[in-house]
C-alpha positions in Angstrom: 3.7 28.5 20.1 5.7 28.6 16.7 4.2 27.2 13.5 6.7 24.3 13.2 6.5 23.4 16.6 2.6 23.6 16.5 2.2 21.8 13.1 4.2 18.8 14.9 1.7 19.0 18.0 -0.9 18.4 15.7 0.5 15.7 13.7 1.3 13.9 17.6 -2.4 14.1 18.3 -3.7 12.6 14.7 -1.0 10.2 15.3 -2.2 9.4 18.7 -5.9 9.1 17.9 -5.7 8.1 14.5 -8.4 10.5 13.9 -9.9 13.8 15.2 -12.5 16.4 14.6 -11.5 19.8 13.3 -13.2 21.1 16.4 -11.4 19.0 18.9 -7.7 20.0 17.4 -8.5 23.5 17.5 -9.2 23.5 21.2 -6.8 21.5 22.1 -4.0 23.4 20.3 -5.9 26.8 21.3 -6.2 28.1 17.6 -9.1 28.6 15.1 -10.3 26.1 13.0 -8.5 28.1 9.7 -5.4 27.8 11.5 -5.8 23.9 12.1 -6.9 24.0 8.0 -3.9 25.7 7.5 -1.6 23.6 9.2 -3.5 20.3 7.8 -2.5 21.5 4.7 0.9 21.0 4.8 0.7 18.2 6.5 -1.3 16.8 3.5 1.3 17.4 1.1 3.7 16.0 2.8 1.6 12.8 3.3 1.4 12.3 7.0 -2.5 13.4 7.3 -5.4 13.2 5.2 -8.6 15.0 5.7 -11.7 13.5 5.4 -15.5 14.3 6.3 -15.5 15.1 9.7 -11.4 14.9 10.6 -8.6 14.0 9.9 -6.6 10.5 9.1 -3.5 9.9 10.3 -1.5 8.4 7.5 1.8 9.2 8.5 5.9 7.4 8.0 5.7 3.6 7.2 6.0 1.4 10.2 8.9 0.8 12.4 9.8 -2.7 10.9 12.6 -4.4 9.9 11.2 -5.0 6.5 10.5 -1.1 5.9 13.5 -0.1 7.7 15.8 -2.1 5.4 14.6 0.1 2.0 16.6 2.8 0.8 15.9 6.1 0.3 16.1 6.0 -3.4 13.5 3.3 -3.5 11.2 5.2 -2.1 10.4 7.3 -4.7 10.0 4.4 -7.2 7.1 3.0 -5.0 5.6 6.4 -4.3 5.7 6.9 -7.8 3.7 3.1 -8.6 1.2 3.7 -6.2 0.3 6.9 -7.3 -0.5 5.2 -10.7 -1.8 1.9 -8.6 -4.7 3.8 -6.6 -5.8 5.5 -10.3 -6.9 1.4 -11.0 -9.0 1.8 -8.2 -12.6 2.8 -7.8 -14.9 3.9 -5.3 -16.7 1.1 -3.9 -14.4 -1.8 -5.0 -13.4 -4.6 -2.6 -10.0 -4.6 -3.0 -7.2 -7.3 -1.1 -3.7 -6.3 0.0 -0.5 -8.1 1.1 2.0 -5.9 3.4 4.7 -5.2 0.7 6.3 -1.4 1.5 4.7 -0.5 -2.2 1.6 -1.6 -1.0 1.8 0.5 1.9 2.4 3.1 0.3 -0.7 2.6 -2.1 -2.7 2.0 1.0 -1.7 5.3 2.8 -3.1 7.2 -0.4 -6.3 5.2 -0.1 -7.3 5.8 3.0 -10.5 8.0 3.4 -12.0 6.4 0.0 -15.0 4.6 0.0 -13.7 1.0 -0.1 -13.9 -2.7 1.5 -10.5 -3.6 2.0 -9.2 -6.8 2.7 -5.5 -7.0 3.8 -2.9 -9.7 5.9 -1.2 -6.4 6.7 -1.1 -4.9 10.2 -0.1 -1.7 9.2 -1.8 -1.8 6.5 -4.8 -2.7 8.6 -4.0 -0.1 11.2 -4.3 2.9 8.3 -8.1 1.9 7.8 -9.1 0.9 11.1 -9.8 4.1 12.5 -11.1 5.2 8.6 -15.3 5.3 8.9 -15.6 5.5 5.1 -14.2 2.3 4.8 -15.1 -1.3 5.5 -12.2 -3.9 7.1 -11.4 -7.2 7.2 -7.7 -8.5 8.5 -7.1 -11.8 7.5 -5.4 -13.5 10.9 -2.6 -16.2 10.6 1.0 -16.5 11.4 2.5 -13.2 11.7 5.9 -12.7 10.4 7.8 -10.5 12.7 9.7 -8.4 9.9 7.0 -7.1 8.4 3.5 -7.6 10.2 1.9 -9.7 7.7 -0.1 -13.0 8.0 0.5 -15.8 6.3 0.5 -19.7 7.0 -2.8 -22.0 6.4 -4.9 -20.2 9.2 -4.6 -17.3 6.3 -5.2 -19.4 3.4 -8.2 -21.1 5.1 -9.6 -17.5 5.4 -8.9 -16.4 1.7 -10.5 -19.3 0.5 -13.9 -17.9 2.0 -13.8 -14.4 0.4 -14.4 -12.9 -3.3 -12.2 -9.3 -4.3 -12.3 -7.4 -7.0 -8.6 -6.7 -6.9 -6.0 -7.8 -5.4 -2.6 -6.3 -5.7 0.8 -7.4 -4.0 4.4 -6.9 -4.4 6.9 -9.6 -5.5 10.9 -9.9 -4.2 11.9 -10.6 -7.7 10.9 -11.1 -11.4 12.7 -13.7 -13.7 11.9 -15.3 -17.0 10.2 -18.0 -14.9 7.9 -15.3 -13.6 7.5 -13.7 -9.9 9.4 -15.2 -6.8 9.1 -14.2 -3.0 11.1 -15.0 0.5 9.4 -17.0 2.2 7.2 -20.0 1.8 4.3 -19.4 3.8 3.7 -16.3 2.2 3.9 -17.5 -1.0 1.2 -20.5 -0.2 -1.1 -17.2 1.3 -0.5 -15.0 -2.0 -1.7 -18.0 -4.1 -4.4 -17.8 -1.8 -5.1 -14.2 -2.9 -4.8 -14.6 -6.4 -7.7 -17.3 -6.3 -9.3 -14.6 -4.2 -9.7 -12.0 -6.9 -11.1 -11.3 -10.2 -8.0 -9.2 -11.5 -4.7 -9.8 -10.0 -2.2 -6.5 -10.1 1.7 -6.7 -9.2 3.7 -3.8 -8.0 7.2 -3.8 -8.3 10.0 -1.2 -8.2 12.4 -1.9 -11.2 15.2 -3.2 -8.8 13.4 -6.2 -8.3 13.9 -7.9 -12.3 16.4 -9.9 -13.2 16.2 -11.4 -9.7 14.9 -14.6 -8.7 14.0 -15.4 -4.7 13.7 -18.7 -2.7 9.8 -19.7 -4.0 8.3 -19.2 -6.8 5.2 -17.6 -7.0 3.1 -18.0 -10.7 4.5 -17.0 -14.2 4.4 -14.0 -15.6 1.3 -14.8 -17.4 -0.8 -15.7 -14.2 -1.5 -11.9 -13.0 -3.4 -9.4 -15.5 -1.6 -5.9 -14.2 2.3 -5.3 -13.4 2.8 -2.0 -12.6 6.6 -0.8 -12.1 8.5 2.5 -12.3 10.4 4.0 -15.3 13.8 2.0 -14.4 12.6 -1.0 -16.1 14.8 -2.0 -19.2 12.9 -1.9 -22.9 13.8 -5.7 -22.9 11.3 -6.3 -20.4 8.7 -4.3 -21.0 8.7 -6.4 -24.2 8.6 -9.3 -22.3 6.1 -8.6 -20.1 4.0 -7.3 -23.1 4.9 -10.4 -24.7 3.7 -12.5 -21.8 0.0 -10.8 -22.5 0.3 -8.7 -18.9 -0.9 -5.2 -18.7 2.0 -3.0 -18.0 1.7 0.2 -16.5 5.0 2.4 -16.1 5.3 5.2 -13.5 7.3 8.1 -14.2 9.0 8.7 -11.0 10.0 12.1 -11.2 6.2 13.2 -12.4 3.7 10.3 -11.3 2.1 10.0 -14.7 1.8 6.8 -16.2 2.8 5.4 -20.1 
């Protein structure tokens, strides 16, 4: 069997199982448990596995949604770039709340083996932790919206109400003067939800996304404490945002580091 063709056997199987022993891989592939180290190396760096103490997660392409499906390729590297400097915010042990944004995804898949209890309307978010044993669950249920998985509607909100977070972070569809705006009312209702969850509320939000307004808004710019967004964002609003007494973090894209 050749290496490439091997190496995608074994990212089939974690994909399959969502997790797997060392041992198991390397007897079903019929190599030595180097070999399957080896291979999960690569697989590592090019995020579609993690390892973790005993096996191996599967934390592979985002999901096969419209709402993922519909981001380009440029704008990929602007979220992979604010998550990296997203999940730094983040320590072991926290109870942390997430929304099913395709940054937030992307934070979540470099979460995943890290002591935490997450909280998340998500189902693919949900379905990166549920097979993760060093991490505690909770989906919050409601009225799924078919583009991109996540619940919302007051069957949500009823469930929020009930829960204390640490953190919760979630992505916006635009940022104005008037503060952050999103597509869709129900959601909206269910991220307000969420903020009254949590003790700090963090944004994330790919530079694109200012100057834009959506169909509701959400809360002012002064109503979360972190807004973290890549190095496309103007010098006129990282003065307002500044202004507006918000934390702002900026991701360098090309080099994950943060200023």
């Amino acid at each position: 069997m050749l290496v490439e063709e091997r190496r995608n056997h074994l990212l089939e199987l974690v994909r399959v199982r969502r997790f797997a022993s060392l041992p198991e891989l390397a007897d079903q592939l019929e190599v030595s448990e180097s070999t399957v180290r080896r291979d999960l190396d690569q697989l590592e760096k090019q995020g579609a596995a993690r390892r973790i103490h005993g096996g191996v997660l599967y934390t592979g392409v985002s999901p096969k949604l419209p709402h993922f499906d519909a981001q380009q390729p440029a704008e990929w590297d602007k979220k992979k770039s604010i998550a990296a400097a997203a999940q730094r915010l983040i320590e072991d042990g926290d109870t942390i709340l997430l929304d099913g944004g395709s940054t937030t995804y992307e934070l979540a898949r470099l979460l995943v083996g890290r002591p935490l209890h997450v909280l998340t309307t998500s189902l693919p978010v949900a379905n990166l932790f549920a097979s993760d044993a060093g991490s505690d669950l909770v989906l919050i249920g409601g009225n799924i919206c078919p583009r991109s998985g996540v619940a919302r509607g007051p069957y949500a909100d009823r469930m929020l109400s009930m829960v204390r977070v640490r953190k919760t972070i979630f992505s916006v569809a635009g940022v104005s003067d008037d503060g952050f705006f999103n597509n869709d009312l129900m959601l909206v209702e269910t991220e307000r939800a969420m903020m009254r969850a949590a003790a700090e509320v963090i944004v994330v939000a790919d530079s694109t996304k200012f100057d834009h307004q959506s169909l509701t808004h959400l809360c002012p710019l002064n109503a979360v404490h972190q807004l973290i967004v890549d190095d496309g964002i103007t010098t006129e609003w990282r003065e307002k945002v500044r202004a507006a007494g918000v934390n702002l973090i900026v991701a360098e894209t090309n080099t994950n580091t943060t200023v």
